[in-house]
PyMOL CGO cylinders between C-alpha atoms (Angstrom):
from pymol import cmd
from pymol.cgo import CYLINDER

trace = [
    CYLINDER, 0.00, 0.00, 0.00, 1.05, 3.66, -0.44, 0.3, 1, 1, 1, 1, 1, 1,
    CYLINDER, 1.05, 3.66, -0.44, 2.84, 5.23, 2.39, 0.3, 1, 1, 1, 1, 1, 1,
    CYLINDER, 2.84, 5.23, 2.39, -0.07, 7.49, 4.34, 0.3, 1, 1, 1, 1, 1, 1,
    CYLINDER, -0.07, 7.49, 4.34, 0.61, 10.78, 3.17, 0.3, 1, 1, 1, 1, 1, 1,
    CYLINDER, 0.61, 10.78, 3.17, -1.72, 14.22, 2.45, 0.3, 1, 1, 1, 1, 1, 1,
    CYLINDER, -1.72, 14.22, 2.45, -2.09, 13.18, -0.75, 0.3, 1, 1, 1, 1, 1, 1,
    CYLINDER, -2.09, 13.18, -0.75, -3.05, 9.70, 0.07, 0.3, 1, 1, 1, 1, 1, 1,
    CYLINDER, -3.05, 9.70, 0.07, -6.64, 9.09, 1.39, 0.3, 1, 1, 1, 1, 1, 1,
    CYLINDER, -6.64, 9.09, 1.39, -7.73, 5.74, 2.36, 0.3, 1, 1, 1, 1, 1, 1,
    CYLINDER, -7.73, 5.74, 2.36, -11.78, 4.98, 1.15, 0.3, 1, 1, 1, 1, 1, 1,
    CYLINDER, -11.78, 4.98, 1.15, -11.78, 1.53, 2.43, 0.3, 1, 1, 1, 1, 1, 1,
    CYLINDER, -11.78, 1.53, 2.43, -9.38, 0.98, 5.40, 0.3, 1, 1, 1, 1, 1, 1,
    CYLINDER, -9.38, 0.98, 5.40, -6.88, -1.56, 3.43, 0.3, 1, 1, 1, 1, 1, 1,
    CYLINDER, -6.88, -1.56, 3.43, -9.21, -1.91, 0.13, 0.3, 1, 1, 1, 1, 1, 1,
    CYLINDER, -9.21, -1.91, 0.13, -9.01, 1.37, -1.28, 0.3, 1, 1, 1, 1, 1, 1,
    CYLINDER, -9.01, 1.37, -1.28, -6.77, 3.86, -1.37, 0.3, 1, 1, 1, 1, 1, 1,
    CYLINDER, -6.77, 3.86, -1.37, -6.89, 7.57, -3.49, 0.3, 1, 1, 1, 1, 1, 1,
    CYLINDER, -6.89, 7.57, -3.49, -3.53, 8.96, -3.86, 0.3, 1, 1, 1, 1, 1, 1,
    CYLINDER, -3.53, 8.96, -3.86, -1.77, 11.86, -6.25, 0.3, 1, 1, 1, 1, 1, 1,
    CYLINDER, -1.77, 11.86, -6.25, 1.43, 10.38, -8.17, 0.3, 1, 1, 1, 1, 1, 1,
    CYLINDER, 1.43, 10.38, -8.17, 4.21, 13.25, -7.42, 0.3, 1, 1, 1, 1, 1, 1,
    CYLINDER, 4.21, 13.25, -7.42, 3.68, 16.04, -9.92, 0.3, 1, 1, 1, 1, 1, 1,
    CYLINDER, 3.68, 16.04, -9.92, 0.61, 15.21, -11.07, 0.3, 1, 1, 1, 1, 1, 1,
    CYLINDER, 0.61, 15.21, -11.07, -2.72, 16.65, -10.21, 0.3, 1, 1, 1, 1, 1, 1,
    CYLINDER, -2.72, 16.65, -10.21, -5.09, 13.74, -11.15, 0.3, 1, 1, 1, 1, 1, 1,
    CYLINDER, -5.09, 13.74, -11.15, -6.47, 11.02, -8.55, 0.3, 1, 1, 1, 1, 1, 1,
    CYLINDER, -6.47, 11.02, -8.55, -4.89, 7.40, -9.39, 0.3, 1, 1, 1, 1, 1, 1,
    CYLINDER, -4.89, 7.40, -9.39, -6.73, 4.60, -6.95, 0.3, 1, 1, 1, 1, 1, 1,
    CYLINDER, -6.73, 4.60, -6.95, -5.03, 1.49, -5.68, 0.3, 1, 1, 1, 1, 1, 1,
    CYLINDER, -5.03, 1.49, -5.68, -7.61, -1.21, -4.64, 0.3, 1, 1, 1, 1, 1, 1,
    CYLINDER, -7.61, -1.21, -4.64, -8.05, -5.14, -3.50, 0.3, 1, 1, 1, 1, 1, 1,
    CYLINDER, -8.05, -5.14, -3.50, -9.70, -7.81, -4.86, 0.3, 1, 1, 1, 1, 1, 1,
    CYLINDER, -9.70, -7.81, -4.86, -9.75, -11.36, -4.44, 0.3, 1, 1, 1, 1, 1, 1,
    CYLINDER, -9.75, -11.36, -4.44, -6.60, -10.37, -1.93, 0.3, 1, 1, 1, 1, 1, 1,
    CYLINDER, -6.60, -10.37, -1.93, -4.56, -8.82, -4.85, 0.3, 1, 1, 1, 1, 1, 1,
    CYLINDER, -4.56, -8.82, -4.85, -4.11, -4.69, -4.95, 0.3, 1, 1, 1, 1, 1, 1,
    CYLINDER, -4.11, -4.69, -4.95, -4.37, -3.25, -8.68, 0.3, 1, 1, 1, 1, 1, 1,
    CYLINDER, -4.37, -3.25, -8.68, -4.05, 0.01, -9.76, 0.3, 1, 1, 1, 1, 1, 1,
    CYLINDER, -4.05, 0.01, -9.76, -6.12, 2.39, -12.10, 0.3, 1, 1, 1, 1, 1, 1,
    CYLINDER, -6.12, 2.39, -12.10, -6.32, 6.26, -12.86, 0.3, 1, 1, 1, 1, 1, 1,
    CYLINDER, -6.32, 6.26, -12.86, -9.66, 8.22, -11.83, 0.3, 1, 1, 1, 1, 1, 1,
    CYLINDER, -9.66, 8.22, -11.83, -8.97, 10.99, -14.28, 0.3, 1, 1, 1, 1, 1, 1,
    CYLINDER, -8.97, 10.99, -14.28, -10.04, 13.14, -12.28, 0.3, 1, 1, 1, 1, 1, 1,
    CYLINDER, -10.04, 13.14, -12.28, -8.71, 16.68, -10.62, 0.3, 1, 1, 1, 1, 1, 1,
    CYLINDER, -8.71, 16.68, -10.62, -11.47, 16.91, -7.95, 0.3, 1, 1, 1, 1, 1, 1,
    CYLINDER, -11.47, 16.91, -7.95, -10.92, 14.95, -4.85, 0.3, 1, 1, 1, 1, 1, 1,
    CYLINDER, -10.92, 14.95, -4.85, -14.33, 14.05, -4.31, 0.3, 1, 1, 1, 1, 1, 1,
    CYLINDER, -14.33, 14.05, -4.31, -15.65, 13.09, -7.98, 0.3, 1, 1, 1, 1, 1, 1,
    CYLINDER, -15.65, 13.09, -7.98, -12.65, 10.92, -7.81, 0.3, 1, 1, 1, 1, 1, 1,
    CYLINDER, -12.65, 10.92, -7.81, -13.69, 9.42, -4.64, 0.3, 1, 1, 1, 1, 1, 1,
    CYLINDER, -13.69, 9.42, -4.64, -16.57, 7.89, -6.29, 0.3, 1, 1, 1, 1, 1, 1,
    CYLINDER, -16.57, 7.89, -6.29, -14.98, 7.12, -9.45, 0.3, 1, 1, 1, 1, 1, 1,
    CYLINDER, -14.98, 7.12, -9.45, -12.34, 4.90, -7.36, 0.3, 1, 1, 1, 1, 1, 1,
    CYLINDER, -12.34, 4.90, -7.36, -15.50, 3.26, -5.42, 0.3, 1, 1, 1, 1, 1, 1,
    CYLINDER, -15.50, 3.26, -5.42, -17.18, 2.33, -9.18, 0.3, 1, 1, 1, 1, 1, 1,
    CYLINDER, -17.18, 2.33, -9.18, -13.75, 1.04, -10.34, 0.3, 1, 1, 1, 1, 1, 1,
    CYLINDER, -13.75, 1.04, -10.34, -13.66, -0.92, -7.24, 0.3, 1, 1, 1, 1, 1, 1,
    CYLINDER, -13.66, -0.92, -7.24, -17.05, -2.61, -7.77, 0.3, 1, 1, 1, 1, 1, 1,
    CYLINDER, -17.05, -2.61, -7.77, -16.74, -3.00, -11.42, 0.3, 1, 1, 1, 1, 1, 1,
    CYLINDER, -16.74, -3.00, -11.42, -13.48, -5.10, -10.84, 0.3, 1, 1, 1, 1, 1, 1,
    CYLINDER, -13.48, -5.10, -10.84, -15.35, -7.24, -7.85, 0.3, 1, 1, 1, 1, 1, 1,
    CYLINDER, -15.35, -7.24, -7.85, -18.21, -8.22, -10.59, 0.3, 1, 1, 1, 1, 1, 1,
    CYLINDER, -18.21, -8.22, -10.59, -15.70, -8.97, -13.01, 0.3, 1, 1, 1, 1, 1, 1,
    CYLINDER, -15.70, -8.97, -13.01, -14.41, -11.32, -10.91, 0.3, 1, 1, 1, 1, 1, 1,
    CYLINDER, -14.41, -11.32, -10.91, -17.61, -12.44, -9.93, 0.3, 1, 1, 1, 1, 1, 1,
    CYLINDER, -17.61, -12.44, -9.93, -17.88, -13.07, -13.84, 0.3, 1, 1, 1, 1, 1, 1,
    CYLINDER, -17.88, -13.07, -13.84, -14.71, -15.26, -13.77, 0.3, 1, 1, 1, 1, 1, 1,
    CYLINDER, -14.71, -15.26, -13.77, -13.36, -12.31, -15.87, 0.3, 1, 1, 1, 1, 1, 1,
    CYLINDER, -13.36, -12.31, -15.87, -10.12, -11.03, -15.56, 0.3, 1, 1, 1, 1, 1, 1,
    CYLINDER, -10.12, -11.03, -15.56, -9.60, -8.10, -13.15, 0.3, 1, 1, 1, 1, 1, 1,
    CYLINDER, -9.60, -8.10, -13.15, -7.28, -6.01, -15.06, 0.3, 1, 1, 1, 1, 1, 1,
    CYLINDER, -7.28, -6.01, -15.06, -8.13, -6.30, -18.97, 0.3, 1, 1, 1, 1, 1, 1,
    CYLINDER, -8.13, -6.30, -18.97, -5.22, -7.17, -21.67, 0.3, 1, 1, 1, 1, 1, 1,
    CYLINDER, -5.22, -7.17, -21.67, -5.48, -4.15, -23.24, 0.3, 1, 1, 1, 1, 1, 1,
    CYLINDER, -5.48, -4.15, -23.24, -1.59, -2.83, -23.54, 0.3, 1, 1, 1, 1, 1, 1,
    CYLINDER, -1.59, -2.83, -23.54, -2.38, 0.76, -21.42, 0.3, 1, 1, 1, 1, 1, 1,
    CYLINDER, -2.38, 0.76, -21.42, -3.39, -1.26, -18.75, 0.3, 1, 1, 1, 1, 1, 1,
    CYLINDER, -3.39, -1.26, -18.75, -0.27, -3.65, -18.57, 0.3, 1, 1, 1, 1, 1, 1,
    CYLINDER, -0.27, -3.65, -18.57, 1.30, -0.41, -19.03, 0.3, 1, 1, 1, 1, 1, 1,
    CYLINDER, 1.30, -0.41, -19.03, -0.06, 1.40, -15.98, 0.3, 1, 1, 1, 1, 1, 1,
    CYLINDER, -0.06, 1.40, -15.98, 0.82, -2.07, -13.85, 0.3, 1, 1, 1, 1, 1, 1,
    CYLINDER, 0.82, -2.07, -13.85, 4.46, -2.06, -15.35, 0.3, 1, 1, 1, 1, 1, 1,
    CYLINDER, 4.46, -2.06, -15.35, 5.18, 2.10, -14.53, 0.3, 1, 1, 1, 1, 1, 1,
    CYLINDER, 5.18, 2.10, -14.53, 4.00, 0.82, -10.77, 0.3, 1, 1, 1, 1, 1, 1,
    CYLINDER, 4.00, 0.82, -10.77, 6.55, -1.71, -10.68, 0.3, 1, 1, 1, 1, 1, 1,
    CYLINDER, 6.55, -1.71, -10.68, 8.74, 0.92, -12.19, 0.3, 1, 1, 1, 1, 1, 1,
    CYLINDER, 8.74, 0.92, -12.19, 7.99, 3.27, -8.75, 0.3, 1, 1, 1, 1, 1, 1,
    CYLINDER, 7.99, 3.27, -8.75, 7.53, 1.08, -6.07, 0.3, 1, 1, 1, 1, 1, 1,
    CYLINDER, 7.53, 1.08, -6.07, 11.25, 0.10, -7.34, 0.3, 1, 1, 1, 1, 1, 1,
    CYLINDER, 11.25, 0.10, -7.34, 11.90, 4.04, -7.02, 0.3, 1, 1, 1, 1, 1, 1,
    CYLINDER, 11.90, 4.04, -7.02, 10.15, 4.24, -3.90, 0.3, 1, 1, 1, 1, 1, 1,
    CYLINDER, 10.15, 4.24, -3.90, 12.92, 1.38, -2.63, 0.3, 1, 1, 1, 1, 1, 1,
    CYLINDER, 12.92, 1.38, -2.63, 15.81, 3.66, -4.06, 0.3, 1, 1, 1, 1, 1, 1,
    CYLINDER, 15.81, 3.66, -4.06, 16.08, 0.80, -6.60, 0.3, 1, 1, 1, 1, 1, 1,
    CYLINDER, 16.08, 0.80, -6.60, 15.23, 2.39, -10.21, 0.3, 1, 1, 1, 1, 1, 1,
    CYLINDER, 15.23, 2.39, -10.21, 17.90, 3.46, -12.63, 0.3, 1, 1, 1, 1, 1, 1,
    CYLINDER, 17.90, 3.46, -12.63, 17.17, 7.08, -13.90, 0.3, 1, 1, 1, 1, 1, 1,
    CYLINDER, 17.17, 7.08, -13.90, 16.60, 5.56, -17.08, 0.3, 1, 1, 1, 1, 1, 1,
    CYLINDER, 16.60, 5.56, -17.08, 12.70, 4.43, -15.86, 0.3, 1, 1, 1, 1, 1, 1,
    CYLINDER, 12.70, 4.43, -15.86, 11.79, 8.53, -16.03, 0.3, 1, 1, 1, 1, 1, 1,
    CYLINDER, 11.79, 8.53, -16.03, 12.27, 7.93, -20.10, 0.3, 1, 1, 1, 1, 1, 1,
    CYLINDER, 12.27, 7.93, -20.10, 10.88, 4.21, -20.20, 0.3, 1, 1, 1, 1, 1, 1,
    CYLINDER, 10.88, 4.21, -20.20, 7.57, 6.01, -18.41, 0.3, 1, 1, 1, 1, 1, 1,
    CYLINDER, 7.57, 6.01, -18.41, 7.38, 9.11, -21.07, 0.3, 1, 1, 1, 1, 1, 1,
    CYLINDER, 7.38, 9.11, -21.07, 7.56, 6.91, -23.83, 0.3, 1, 1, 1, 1, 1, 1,
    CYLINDER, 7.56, 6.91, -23.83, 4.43, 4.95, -22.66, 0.3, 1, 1, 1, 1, 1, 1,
    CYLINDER, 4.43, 4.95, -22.66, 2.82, 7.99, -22.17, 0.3, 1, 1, 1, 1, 1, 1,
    CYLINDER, 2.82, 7.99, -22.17, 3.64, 10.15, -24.91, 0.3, 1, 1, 1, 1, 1, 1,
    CYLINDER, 3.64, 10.15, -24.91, 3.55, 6.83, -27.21, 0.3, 1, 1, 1, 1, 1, 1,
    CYLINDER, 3.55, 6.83, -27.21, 3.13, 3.62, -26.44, 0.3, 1, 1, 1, 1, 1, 1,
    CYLINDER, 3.13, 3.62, -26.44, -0.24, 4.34, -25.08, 0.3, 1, 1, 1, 1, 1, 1,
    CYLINDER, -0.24, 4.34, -25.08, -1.50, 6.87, -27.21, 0.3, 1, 1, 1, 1, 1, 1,
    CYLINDER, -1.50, 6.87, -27.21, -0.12, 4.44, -30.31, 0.3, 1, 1, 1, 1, 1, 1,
    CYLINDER, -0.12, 4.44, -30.31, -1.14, 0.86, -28.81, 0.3, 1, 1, 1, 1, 1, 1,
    CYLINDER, -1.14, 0.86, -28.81, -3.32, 1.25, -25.89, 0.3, 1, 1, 1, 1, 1, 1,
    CYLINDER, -3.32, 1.25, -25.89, -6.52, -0.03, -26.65, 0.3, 1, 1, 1, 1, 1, 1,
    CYLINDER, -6.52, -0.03, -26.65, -4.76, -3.30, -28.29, 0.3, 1, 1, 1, 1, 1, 1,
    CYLINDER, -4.76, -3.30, -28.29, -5.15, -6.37, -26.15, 0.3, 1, 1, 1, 1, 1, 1,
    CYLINDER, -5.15, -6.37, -26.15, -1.29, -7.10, -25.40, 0.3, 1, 1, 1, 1, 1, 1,
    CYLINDER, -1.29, -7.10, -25.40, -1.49, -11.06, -26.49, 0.3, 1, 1, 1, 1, 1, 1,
    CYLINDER, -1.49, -11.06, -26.49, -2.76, -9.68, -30.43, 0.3, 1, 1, 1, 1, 1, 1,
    CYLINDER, -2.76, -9.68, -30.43, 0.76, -7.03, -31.10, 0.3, 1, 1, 1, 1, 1, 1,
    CYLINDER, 0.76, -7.03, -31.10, 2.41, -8.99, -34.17, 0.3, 1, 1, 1, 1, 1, 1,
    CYLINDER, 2.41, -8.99, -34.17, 4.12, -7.50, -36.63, 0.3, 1, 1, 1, 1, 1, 1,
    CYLINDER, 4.12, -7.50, -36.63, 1.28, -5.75, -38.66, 0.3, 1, 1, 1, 1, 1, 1,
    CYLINDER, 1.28, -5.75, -38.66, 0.69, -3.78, -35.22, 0.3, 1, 1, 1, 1, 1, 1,
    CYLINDER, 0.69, -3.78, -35.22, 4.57, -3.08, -34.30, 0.3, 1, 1, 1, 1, 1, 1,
    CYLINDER, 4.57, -3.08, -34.30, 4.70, -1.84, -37.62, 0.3, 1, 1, 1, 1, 1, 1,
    CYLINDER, 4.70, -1.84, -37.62, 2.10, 0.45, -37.78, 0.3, 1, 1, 1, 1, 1, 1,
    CYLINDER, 2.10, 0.45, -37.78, 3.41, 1.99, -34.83, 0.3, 1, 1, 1, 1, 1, 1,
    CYLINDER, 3.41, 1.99, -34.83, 6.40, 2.46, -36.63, 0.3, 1, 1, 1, 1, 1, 1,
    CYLINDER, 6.40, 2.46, -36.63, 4.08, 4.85, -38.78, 0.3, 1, 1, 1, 1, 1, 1,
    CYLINDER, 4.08, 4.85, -38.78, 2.24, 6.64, -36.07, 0.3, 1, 1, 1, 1, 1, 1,
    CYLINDER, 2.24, 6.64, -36.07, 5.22, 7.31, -33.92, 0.3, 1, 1, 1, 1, 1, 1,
    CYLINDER, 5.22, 7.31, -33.92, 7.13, 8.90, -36.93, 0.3, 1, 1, 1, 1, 1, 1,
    CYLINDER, 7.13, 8.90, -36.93, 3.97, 10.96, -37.38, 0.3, 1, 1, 1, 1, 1, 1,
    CYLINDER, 3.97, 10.96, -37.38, 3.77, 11.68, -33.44, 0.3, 1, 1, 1, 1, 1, 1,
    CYLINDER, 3.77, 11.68, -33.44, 7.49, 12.82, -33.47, 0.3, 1, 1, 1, 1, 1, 1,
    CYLINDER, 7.49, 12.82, -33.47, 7.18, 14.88, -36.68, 0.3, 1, 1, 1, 1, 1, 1,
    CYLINDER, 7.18, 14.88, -36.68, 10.21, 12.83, -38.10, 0.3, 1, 1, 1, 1, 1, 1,
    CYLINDER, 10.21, 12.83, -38.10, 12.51, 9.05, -38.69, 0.3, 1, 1, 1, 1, 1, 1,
    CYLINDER, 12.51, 9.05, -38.69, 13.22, 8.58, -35.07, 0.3, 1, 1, 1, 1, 1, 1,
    CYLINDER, 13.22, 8.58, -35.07, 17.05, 7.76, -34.49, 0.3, 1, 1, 1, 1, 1, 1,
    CYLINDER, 17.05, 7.76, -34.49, 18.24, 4.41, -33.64, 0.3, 1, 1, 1, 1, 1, 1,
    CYLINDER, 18.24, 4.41, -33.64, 18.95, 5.53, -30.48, 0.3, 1, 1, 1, 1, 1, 1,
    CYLINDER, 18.95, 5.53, -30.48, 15.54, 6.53, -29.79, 0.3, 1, 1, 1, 1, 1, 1,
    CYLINDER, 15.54, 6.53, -29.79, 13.59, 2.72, -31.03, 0.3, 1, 1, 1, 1, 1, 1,
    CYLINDER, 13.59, 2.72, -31.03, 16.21, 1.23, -28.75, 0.3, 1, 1, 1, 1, 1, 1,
    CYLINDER, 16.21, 1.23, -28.75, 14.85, 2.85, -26.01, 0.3, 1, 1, 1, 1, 1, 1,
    CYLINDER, 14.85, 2.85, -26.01, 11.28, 2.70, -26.99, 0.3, 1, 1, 1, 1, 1, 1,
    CYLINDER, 11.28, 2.70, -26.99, 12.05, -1.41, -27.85, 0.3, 1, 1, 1, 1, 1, 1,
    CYLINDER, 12.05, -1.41, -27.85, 13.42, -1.45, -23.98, 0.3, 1, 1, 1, 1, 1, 1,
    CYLINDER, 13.42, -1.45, -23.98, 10.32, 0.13, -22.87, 0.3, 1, 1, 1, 1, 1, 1,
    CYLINDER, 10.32, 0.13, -22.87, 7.92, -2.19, -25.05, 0.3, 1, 1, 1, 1, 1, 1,
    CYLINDER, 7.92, -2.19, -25.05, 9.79, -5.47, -23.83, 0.3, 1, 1, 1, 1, 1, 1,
    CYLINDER, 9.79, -5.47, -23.83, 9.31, -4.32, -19.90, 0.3, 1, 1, 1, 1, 1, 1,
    CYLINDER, 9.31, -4.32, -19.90, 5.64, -4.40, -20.65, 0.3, 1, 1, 1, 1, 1, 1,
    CYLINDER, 5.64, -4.40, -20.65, 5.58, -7.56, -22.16, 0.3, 1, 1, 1, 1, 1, 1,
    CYLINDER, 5.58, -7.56, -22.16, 7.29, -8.93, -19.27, 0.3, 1, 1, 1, 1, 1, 1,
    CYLINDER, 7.29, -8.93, -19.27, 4.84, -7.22, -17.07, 0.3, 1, 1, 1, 1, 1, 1,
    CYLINDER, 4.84, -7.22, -17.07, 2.28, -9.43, -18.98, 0.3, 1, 1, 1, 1, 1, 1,
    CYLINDER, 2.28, -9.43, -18.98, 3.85, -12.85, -18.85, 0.3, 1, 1, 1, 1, 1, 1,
    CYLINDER, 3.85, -12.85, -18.85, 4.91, -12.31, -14.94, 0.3, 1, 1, 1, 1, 1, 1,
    CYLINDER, 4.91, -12.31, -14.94, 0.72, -11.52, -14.69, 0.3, 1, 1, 1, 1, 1, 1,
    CYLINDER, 0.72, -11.52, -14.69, -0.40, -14.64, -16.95, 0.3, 1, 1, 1, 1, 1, 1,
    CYLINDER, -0.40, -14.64, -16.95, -1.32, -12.36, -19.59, 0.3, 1, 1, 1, 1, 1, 1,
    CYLINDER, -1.32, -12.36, -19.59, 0.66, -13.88, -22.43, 0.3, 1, 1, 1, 1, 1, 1,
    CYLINDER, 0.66, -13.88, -22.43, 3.43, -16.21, -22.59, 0.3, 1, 1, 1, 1, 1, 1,
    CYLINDER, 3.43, -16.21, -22.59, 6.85, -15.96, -23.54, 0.3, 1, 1, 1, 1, 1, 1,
    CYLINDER, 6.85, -15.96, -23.54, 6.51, -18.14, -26.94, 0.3, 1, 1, 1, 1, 1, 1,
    CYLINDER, 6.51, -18.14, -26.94, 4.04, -14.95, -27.89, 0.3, 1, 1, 1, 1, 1, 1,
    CYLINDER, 4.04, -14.95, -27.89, 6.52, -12.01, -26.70, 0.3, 1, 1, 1, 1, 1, 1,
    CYLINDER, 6.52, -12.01, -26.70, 7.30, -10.48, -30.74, 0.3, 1, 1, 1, 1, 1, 1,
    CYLINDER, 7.30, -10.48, -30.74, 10.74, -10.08, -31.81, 0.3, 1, 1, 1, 1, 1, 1,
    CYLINDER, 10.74, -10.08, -31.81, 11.47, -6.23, -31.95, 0.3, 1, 1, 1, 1, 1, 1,
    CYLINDER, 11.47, -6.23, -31.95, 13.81, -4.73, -34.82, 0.3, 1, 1, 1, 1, 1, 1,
    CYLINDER, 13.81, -4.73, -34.82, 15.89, -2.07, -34.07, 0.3, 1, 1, 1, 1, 1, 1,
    CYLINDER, 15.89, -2.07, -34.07, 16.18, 0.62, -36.81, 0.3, 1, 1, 1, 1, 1, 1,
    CYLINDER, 16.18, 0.62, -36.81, 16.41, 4.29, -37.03, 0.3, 1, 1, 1, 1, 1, 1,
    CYLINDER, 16.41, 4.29, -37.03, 18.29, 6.80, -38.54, 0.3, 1, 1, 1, 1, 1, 1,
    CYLINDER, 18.29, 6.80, -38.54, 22.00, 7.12, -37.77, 0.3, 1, 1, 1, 1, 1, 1,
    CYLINDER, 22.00, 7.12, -37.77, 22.25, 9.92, -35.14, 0.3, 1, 1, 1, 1, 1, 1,
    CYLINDER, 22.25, 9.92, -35.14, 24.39, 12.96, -36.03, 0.3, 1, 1, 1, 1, 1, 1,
    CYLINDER, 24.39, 12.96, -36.03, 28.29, 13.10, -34.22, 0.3, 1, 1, 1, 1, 1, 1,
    CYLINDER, 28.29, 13.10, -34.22, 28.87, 16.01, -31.78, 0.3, 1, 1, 1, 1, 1, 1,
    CYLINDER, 28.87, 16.01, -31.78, 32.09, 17.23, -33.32, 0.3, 1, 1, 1, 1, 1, 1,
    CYLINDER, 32.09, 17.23, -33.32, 32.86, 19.07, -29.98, 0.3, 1, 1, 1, 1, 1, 1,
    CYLINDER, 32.86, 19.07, -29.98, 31.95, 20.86, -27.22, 0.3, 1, 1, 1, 1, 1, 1,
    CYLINDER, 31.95, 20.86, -27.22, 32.69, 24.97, -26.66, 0.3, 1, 1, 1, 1, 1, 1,
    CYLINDER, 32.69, 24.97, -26.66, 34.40, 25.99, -23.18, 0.3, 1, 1, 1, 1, 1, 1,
    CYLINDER, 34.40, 25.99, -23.18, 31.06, 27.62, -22.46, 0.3, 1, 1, 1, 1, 1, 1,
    CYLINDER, 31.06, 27.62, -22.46, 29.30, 24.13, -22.11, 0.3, 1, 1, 1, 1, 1, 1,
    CYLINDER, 29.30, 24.13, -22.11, 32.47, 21.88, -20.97, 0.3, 1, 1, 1, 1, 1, 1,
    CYLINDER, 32.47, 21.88, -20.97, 32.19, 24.35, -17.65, 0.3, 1, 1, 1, 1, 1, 1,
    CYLINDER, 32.19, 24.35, -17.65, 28.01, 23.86, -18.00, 0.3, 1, 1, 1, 1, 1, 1,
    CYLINDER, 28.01, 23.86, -18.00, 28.62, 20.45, -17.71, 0.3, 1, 1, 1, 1, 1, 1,
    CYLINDER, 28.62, 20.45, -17.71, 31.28, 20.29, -14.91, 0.3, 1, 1, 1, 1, 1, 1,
    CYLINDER, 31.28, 20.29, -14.91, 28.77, 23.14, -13.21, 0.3, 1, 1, 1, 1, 1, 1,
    CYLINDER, 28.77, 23.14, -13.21, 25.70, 20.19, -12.99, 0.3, 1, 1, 1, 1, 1, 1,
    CYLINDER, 25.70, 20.19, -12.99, 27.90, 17.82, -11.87, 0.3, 1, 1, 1, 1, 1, 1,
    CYLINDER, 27.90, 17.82, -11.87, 26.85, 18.12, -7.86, 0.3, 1, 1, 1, 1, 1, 1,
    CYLINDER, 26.85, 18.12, -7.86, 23.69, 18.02, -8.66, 0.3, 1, 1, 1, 1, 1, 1,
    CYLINDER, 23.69, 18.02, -8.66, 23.73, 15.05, -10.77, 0.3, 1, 1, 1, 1, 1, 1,
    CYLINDER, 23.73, 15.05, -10.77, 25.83, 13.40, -8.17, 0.3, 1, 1, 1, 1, 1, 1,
    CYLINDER, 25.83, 13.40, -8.17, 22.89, 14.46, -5.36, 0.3, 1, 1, 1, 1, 1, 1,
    CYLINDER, 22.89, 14.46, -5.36, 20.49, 12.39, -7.52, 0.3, 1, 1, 1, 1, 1, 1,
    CYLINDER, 20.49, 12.39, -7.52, 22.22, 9.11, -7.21, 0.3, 1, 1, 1, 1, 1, 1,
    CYLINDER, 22.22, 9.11, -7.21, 19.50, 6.84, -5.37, 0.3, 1, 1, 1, 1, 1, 1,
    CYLINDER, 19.50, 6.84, -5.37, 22.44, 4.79, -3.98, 0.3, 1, 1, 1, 1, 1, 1,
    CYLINDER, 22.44, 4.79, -3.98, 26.17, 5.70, -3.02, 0.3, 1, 1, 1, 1, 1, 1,
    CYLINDER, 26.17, 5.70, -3.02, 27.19, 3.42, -5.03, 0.3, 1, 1, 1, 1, 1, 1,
    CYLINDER, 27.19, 3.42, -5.03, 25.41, 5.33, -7.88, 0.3, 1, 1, 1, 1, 1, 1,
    CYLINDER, 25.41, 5.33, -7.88, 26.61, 8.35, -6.35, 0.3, 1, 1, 1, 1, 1, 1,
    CYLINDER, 26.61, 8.35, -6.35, 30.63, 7.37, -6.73, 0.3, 1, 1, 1, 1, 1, 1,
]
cmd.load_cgo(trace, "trace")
């Protein structure tokens, strides 16, 4: 459960909770069923209007149960939403590399927007490349080969979110291609940002969730 803070209201003593992600303004909900806690956004800014959005979510997911239907639906956004948890209740242990701040804006800015409402177990290659399409239109250009890396990182830690949860199995997990554009060389850097950089240095340092990170 979410550590009790302001911004974390409990509906149902240990079977729902409301709480505000940090730096965001809309209500997420954790709740229990069947002795398992799940996760969903209210999408909503008012506290109250969310309260009783998290209460329907709760019930809907109790009937669906009920139903012998799963909980949380395959649909990729929702895998999604369960694998950026994982990603901060790592954080939350001082266990996430920095890196999970990108893997969690590409599933918002495109994963999602791109492949959301696809159930995760039907992405085969027709759909992977499609979003090959759609993200170059999203981005407004060929994305570098830097840049699928990353988003193929991202896209694999939701699959594995789905096999861990019995959503698919491994034998179904696609092969992902790595292509882009070859990114441009820096020739060199001016003495104006070489003392930029050394200038951020502390502060990067500060951010280190370990000291081992931090050396």
């Amino acid at each position: 459960m979410p550590e009790k803070l302001d911004s974390t209201y409990e509906i149902y003593p240990r079977e729902l909770v409301l709480y505000l992600r940090p730096n965001s303004t809309v209500w997420q909900c954790r709740y229990k069923v069947d002795g398992k806690w799940h996760i969903a956004t209210t999408k909503l800014r008012d506290r109250a209007k969310a309260v009783e959005k998290a209460k329907d979510i709760k019930r809907t997911a109790e009937l669906r149960k009920e139903a012998n239907i799963p909980v949380v639906t395959k649909k990729l956004k929702h895998i999604a939403q369960l694998a950026k948890q994982r990603m901060d209740d790592k954080a939350k242990k001082g266990e996430a590399p920095v890196s999970y701040n990108v893997y969690k804006r590409i599933i918002d800015d495109f994963l999602i927007p791109c492949l959301g409402n696809k159930s995760i177990d039907k992405i085969d290659y027709a759909a992977l490349q499609q979003y090959e399409v759609d993200r170059a239109e999203l981005m407004g250009k060929e994305p570098a080969y830097s840049t699928v890396r990353k988003h193929n990182v991202t896209l694999n830690y939701i699959f594995e979110e789905a096999i861990l949860r019995g959503f698919m199995t491994r034998a179904m997990k696609p092969e992902l291609e790595t292509k882009g554009r070859k990114g441009e060389n820096y020739a060199t850097f001016s003495v104006k940002e070489i003392n930029a950089i050394l200038a951020n240095f502390p502060d990067w340092i500060k951010r280190g969730k370990s000291e081992a990170k931090r050396q």
